[in-house]
C-alpha positions as CSV (number, residue, x, y, z in Angstrom):
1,X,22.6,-30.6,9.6
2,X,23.9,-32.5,12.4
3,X,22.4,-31.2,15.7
4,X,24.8,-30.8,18.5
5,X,24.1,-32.1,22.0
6,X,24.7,-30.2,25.4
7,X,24.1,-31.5,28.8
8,X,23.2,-29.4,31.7
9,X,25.6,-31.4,34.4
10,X,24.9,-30.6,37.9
11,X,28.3,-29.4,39.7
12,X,29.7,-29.7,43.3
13,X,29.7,-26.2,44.5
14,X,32.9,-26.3,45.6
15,X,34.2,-27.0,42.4
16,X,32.4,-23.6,41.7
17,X,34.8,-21.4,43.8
18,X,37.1,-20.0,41.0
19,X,34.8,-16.8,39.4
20,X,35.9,-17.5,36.1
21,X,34.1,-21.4,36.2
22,X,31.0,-18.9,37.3
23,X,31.0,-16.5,34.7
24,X,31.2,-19.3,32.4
25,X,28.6,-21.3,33.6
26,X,26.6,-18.2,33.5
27,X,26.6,-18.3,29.8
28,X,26.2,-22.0,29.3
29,X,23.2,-22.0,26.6
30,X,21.8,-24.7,24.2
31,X,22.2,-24.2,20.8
32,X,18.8,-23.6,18.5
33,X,19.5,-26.7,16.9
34,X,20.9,-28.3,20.3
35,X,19.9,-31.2,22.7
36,X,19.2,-30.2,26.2
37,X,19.5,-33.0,29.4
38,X,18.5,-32.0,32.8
39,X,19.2,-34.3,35.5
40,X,17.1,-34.6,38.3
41,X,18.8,-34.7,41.9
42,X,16.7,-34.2,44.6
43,X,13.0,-35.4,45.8
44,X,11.8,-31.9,46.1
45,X,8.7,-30.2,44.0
46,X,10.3,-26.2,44.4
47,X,10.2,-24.7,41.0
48,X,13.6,-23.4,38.9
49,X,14.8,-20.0,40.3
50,X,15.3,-18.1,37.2
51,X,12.6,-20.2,34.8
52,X,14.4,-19.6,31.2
53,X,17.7,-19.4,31.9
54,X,19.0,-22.7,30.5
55,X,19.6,-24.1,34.2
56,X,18.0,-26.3,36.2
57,X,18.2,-24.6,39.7
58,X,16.3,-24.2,42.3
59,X,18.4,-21.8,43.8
60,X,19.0,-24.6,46.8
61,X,21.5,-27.1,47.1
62,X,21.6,-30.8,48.2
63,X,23.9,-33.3,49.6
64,X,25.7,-36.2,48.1
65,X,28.8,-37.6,48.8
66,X,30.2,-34.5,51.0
67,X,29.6,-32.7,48.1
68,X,26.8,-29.8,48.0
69,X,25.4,-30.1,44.3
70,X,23.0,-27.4,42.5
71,X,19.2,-28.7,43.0
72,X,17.5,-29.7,40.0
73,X,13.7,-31.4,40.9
74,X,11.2,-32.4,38.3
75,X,9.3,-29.6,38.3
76,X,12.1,-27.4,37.6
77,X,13.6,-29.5,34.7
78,X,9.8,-29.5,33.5
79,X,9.7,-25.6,33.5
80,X,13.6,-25.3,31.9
81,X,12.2,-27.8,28.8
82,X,9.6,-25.6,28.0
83,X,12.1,-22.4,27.1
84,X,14.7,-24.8,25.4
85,X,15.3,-24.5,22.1
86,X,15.6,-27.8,20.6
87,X,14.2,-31.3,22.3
88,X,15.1,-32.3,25.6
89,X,15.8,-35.1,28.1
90,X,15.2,-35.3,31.3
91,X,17.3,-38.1,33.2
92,X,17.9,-39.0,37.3
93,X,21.2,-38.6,38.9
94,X,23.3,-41.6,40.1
95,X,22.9,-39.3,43.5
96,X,19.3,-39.2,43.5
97,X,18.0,-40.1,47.1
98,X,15.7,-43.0,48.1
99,X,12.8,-42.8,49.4
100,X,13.2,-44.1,53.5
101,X,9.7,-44.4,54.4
102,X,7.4,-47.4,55.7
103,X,6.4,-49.8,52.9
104,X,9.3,-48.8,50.8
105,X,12.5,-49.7,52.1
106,X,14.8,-47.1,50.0
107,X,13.8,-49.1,46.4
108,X,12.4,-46.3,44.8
109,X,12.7,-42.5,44.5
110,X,8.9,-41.2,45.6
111,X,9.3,-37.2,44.2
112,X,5.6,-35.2,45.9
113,X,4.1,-33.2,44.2
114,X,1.9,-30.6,46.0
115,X,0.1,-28.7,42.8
116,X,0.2,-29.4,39.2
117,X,3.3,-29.8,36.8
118,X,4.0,-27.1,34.1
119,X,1.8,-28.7,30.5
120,X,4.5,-29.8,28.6
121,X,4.9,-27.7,25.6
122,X,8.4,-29.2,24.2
123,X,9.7,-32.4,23.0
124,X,10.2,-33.8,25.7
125,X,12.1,-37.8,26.8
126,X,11.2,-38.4,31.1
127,X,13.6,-41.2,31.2
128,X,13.4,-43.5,34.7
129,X,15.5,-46.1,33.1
130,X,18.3,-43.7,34.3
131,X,17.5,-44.2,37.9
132,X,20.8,-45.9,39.8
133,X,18.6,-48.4,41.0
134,X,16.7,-49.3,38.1
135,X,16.8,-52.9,37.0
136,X,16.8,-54.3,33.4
137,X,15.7,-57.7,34.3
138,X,12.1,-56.5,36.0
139,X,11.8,-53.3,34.0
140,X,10.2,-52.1,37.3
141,X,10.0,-47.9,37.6
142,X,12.3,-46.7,40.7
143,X,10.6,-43.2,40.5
144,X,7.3,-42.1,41.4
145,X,5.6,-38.9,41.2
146,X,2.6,-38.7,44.0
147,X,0.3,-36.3,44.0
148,X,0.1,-35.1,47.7
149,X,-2.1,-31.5,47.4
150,X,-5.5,-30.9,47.6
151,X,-8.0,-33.5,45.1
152,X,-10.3,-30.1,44.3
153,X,-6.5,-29.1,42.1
154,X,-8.3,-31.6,40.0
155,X,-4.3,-32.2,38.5
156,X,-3.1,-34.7,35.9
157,X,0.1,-36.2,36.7
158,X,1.4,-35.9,33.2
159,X,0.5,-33.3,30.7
160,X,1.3,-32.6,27.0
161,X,-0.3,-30.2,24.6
162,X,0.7,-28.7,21.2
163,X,4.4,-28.2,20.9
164,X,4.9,-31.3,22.3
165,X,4.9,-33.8,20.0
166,X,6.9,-36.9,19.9
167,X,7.8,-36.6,23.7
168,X,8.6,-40.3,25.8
169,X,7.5,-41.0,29.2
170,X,9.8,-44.2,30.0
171,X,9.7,-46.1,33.4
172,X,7.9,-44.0,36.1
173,X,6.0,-44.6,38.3
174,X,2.2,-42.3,38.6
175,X,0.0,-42.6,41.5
176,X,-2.2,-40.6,43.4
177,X,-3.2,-37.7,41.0
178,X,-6.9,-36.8,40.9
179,X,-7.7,-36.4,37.4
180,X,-5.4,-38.4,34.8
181,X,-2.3,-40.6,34.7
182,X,-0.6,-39.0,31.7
183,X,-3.0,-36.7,29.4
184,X,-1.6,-36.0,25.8
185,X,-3.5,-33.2,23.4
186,X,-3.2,-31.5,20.5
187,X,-0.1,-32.6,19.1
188,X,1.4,-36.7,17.8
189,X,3.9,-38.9,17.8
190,X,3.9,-39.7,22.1
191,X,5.7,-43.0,23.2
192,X,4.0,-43.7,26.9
193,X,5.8,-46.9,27.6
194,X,6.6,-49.4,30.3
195,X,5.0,-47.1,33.2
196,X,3.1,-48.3,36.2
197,X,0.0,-46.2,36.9
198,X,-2.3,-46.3,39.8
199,X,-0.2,-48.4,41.8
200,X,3.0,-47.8,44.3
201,X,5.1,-51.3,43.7
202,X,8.3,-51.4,45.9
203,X,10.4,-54.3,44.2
204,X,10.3,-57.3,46.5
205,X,8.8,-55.2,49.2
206,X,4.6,-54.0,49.0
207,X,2.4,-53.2,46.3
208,X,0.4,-50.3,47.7
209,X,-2.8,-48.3,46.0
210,X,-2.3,-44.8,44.7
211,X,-5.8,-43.8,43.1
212,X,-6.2,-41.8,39.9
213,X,-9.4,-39.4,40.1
214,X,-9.6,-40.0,35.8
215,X,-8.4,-42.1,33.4
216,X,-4.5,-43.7,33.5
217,X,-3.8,-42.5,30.4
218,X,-5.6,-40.3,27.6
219,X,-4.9,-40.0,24.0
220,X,-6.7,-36.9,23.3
221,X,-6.4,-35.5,19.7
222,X,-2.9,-36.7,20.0
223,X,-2.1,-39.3,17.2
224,X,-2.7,-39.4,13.2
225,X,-2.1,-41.6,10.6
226,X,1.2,-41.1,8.8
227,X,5.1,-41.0,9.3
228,X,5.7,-40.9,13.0
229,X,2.5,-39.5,14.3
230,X,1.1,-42.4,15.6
231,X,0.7,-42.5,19.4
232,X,1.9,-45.4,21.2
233,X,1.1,-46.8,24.8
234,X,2.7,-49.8,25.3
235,X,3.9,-51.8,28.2
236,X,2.5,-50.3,30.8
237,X,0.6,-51.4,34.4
238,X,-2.9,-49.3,34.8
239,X,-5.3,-50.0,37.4
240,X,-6.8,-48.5,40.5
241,X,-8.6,-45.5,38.2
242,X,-12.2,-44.0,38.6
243,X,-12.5,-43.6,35.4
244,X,-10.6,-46.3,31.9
245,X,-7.1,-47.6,31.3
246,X,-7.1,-45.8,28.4
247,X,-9.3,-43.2,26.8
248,X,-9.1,-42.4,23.0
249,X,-11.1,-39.5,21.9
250,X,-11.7,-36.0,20.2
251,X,-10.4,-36.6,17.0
252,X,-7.1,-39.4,17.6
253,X,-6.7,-41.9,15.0
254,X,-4.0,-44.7,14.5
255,X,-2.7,-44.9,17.7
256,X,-1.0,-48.1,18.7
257,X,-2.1,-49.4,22.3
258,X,-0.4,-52.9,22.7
259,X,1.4,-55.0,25.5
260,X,-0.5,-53.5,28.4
261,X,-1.9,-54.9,31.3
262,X,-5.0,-53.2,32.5
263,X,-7.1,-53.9,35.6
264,X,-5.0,-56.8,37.2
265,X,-2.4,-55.7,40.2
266,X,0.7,-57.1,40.5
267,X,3.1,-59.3,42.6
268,X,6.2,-57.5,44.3
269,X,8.1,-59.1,41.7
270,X,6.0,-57.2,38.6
271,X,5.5,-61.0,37.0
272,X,2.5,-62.1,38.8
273,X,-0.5,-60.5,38.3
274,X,-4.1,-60.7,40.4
275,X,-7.6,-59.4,39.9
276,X,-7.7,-56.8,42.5
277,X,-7.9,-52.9,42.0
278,X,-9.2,-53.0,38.5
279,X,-10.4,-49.6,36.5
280,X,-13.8,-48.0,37.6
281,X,-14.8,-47.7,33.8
282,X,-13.3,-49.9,31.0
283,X,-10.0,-50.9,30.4
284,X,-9.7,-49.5,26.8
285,X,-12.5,-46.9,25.8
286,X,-12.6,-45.5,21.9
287,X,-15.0,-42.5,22.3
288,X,-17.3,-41.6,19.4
289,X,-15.1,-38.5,19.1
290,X,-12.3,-40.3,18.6
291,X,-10.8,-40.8,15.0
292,X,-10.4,-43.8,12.9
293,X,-7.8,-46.8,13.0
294,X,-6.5,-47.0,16.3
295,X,-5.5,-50.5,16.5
296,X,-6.0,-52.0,20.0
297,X,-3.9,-55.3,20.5
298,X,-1.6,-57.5,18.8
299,X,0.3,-55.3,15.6
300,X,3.8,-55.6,14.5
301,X,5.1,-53.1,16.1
302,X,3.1,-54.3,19.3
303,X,1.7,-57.6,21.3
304,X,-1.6,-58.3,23.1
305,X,-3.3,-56.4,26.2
306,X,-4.6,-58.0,28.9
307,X,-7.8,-56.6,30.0
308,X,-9.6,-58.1,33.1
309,X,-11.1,-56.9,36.1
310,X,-12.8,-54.0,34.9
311,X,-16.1,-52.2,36.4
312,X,-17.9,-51.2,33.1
313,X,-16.0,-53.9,30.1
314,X,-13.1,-54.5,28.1
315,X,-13.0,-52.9,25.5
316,X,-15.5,-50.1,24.6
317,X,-15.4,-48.8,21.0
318,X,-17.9,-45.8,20.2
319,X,-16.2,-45.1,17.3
320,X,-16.3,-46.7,13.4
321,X,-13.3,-48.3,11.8
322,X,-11.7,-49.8,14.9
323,X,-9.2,-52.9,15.0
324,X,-9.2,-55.0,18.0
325,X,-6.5,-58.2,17.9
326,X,-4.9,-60.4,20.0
327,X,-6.2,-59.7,23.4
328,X,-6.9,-61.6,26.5
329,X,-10.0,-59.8,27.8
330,X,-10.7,-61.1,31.0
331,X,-8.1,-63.6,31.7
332,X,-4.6,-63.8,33.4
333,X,-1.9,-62.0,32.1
334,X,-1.2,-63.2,28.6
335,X,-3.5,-66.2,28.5
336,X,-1.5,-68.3,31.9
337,X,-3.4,-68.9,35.1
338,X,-1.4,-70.5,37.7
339,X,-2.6,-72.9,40.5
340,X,-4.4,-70.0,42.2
341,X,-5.9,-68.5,39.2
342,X,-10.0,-68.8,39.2
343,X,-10.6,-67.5,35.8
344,X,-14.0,-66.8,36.8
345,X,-12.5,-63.5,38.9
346,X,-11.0,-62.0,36.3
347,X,-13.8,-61.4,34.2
348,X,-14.7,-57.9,33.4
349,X,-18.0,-56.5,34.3
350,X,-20.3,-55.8,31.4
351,X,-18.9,-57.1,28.2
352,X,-15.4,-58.0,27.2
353,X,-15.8,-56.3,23.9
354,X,-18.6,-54.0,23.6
355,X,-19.1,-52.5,19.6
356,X,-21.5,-49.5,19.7
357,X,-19.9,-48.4,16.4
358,X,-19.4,-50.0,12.5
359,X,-16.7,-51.5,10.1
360,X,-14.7,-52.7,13.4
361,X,-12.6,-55.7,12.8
362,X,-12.5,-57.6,15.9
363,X,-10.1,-60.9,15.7
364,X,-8.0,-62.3,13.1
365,X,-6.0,-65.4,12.2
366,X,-2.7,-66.8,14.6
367,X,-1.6,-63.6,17.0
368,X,-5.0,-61.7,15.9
369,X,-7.1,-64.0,18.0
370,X,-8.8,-62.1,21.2
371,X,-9.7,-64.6,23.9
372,X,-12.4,-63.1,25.4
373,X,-13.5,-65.5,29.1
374,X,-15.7,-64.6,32.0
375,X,-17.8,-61.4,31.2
376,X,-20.3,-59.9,33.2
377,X,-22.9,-60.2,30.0
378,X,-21.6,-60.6,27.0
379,X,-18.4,-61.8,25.8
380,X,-18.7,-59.5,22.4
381,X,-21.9,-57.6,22.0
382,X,-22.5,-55.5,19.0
383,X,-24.4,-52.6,18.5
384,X,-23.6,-51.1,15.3
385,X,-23.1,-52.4,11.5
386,X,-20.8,-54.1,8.9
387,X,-18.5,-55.4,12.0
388,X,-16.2,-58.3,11.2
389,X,-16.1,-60.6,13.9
390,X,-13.6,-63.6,13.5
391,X,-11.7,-66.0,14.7
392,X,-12.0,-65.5,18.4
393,X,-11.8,-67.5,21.2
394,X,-14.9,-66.8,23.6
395,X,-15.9,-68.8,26.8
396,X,-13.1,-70.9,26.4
397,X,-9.2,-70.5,26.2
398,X,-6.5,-72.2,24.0
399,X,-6.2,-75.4,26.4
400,X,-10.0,-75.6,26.1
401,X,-11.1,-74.7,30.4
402,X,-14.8,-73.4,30.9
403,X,-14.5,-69.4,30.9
404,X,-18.4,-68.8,29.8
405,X,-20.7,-65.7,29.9
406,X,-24.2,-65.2,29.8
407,X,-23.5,-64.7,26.1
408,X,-20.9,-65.5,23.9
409,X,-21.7,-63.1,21.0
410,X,-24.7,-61.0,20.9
411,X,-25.6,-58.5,18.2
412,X,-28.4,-56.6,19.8
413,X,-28.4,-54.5,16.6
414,X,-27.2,-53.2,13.0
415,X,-27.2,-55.3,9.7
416,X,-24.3,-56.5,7.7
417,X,-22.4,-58.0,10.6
418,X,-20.5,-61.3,10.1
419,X,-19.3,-64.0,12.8
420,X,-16.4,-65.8,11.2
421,X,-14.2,-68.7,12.3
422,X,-14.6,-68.6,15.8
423,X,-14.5,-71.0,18.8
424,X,-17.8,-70.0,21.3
425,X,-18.5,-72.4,24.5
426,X,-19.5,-72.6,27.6
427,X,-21.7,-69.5,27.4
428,X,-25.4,-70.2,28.7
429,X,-26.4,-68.9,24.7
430,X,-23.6,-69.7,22.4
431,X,-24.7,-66.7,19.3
432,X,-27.6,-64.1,20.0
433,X,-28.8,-62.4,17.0
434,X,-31.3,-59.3,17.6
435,X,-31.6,-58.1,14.1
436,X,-32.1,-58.4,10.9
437,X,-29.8,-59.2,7.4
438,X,-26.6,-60.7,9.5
439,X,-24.2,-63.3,8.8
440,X,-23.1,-66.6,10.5
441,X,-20.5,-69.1,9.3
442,X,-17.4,-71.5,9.7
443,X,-18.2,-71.0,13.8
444,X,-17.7,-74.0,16.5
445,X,-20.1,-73.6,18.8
446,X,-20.5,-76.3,21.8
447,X,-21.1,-76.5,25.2
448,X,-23.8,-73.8,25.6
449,X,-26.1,-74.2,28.6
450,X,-29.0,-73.6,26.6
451,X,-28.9,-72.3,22.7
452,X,-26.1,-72.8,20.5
453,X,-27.3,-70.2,18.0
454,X,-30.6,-68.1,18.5
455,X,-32.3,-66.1,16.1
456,X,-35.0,-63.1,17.8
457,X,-35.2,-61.5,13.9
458,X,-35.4,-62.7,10.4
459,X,-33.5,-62.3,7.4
460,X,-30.1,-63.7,9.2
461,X,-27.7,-66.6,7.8
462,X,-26.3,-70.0,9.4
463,X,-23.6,-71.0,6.8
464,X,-24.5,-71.1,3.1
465,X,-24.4,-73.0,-0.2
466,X,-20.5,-73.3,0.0
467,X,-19.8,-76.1,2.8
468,X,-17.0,-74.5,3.6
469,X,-19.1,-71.9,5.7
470,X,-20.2,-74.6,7.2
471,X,-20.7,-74.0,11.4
472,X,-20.0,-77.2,13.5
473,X,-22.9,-76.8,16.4
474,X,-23.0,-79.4,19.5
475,X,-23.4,-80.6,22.5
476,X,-25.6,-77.7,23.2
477,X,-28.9,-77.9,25.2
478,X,-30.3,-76.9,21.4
479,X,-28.6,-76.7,18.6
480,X,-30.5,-73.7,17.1
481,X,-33.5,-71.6,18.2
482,X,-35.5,-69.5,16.4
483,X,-37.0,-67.5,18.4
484,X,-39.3,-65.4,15.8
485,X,-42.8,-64.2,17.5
486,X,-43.5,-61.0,15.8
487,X,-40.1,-60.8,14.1
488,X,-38.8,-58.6,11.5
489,X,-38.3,-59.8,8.2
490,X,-39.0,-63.1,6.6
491,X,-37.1,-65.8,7.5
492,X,-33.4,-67.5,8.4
493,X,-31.2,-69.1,5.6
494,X,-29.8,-72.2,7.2
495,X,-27.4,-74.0,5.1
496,X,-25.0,-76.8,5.4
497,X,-24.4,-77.0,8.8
């Protein structure tokens, strides 16, 4: 069955005189199967007048053009999509007003909000593409929701829970709320894409802060493997949070987080990015709660993150069966440093990848290569089992520039874990290996200030009868240290290197 679309049109009240055109507007109603719009007109937070009856209306009216229009705000659409039938949309009005206010220069439409949005409990689209001033070329939101009541509200700026499944937030702006960003429970499929959270960017004017008490976004038993429930949060700008870039937990598997740039700030133009404001936690958190297969990186539905700048790591994965490719952890955006660039600053406190977890696959061949510069300890450090760890670039980047850590790999514990294929320099110890019955091959390793490869436990392997497992290990300040006093197990297999 074909559903039928119907658009609630905001009309000049004088166009309203007749009492026919009332009585009929009176009993204009979506159909069950129907598609609802509501267009937002106005700045204002006031709630709909009659919640339920298929209007947005504040009961108010606003100017535009000589014309006095019915008031729809956000919150009011947000209260109408809950009691709709069928999905809805929620667009902006070519007669939306700018913001005129120091710093912003009438570029964006800055809606405050003084107390928390209705949870959305509806399929809901918050389209800011549909903004009049809203520009293709920088993709840059032109509307902002900013929190402006009390921080003990403890509100999120976004929030969906069952009911809402498959809703979009497109293009908008978040700042200033004192728990999260956007929070999405208890129901799949979400689209969070091309958003700017944590930060206030006026096009070719300022780039001002605008905190977020939690996390920018949170993928909270909101994503599952199969047909469209995946979860996906791509494109977007998070920084300037207490808390991660993104959280993953209590029970969300297979969601897609790709094309996002966490913990950097950027330029007036959006294409210029800089190490300031980064996230108080990590950039990308997995909880333990969290489900399996979320894939964090390059896919192909998706390209890389960029993670740098971040007070406690990268990436932080609690959970098992994780797949992590095609990042820059600690770098520029994408991977390109310009004249002022110090890659050295962008480096993310702790490690860039940190694996308290098992069966993760971290890297991968062409796009599925993380390069990983600049970390507070460790560029990858392991605690867990059975990891797959290959074909990454760490301590170094593709033109081959000094980007070290204190270590460039460092399992600290588990067995069954293999470094494959990977590029590791300029780290003051190239490989750490802490435990026991762990594997070590086809690796370049050069340029470490002190060990190439260290053993601290037995029962490990450096390459193997094949010499195609071969490592290449140089220009190190030792090629290979065993560093076994009181050690477990009963030796190191080192073959063909």
């Amino acid at each position: 069955m074909s559903q039928t679309a119907t658009t609630r049109m905001i009309y000049p009240l004088k166009a309203l005189k007749s009492c026919i055109l009332m009585v009929l507007l009176a009993g204009f109603a979506t159909s069950s199967m129907g598609q609802t719009t509501f267009t937002v007109n106005s700045l204002s937070d006031l709630p709909a007048e009659t919640v339920g009856d298929g209007n947005c209306d504040t009961g108010e009216t606003v100017s535009a053009n000589g014309d006095q229009l019915v008031e729809c705000t956000m919150r009011a659409a947000l209260e109408e999509a809950n009691e709709a039938s069928g999905s809805v949309t929620i667009n902006f009005s070519s007669q939306i007003p700018t913001t005129d206010a120091s710093l912003v220069n009438n570029t964006l439409s800055v809606i405050s909000i003084g107390a928390g949005l209705p949870w959305i409990e509806n399929e809901v689209t918050i389209d800011g593409t549909t903004h009049p001033l809203f520009d293709e070329d920088d993709g840059l939101p032109r509307v902002y929701l900013d929190f402006t009541g009390p921080d003990f509200f403890n509100v999120s700026g976004l929030r969906f829970r069952e009911g809402s499944g498959g809703s979009t937030v497109s293009s908008m702006g978040i700042i200033n709320f004192s728990n999260h960003g956007v929070l999405l429970t208890e129901d799949k499929g979400y689209l969070i894409e091309n958003n700017i959270i944590g930060v206030r960017l006026s096009p070719g004017s300022s780039v001002n802060p605008g905190d977020i008490g939690g996390s920018g976004v949170v993928v909270r038993n909101a994503s599952a493997t199969g047909g469209g429930n995946l979860t996906r949060v791509a494109g977007n700008i998070i920084l300037n949070t207490e808390d991660h870039g993104v959280l993953i937990d209590q029970g969300s598997a297979a969601a897609l987080v790709g094309d996002n740039i966490i913990g950097l700030r950027p330029g007036t133009s959006g294409d210029t990015f800089r190490p300031f404001w980064g996230t108080g936690g990590s950039g990308i958190k997995v909880a333990g709660s969290a489900g399996e297969s979320n894939w964090i990186g390059e896919s192909l539905a998706l390209g890389p993150n960029t993670i740098s700048n971040n007070d406690q790591g990268g990436i932080i994965v609690e959970a098992d069966n994780q797949t992590i490719f095609g990042n820059y952890i600690g770098l520029p955006h994408n991977g390109e440093r310009d004249s002022r660039d110090d890659l050295a600053e962008f480096g993310n406190d702790s490690s860039g990848v940190a694996l308290f977890s098992s069966n993760n696959t971290v890297g991968g061949s062409g796009n599925a290569t993380n390069t990983i510069a600049s970390s507070g300890t460790a560029g990858i450090y392991v605690e867990g089992s059975n990891n797959e760890i290959g074909r990454n670039l760490v301590g170094t980047n593709s033109d081959g520039e000094d980007a070290g850590q204190e270590y460039g790999i460092l399992i600290q514990s588990g067995t069954g874990n293999e470094v494959r294929s990977s590029l590791v320099a300029n780290n003051r110890i190239g490989i750490l290996v802490r435990s026991t019955d762990n594997t070590v091959v086809r690796n370049e390793v050069y340029d470490q200030e002190l060990y190439g490869v260290q053993f601290a436990q037995g029962d490990n392997t450096l390459g193997s009868e094949d010499i195609s497992d071969a490592n290449v290990i140089g220009n190190n300040s030792t090629g290979v240290a065993l560093t076994l006093f009181r050690a477990e197990g009963s030796g190191i297999s080192i073959q063909n290197n």
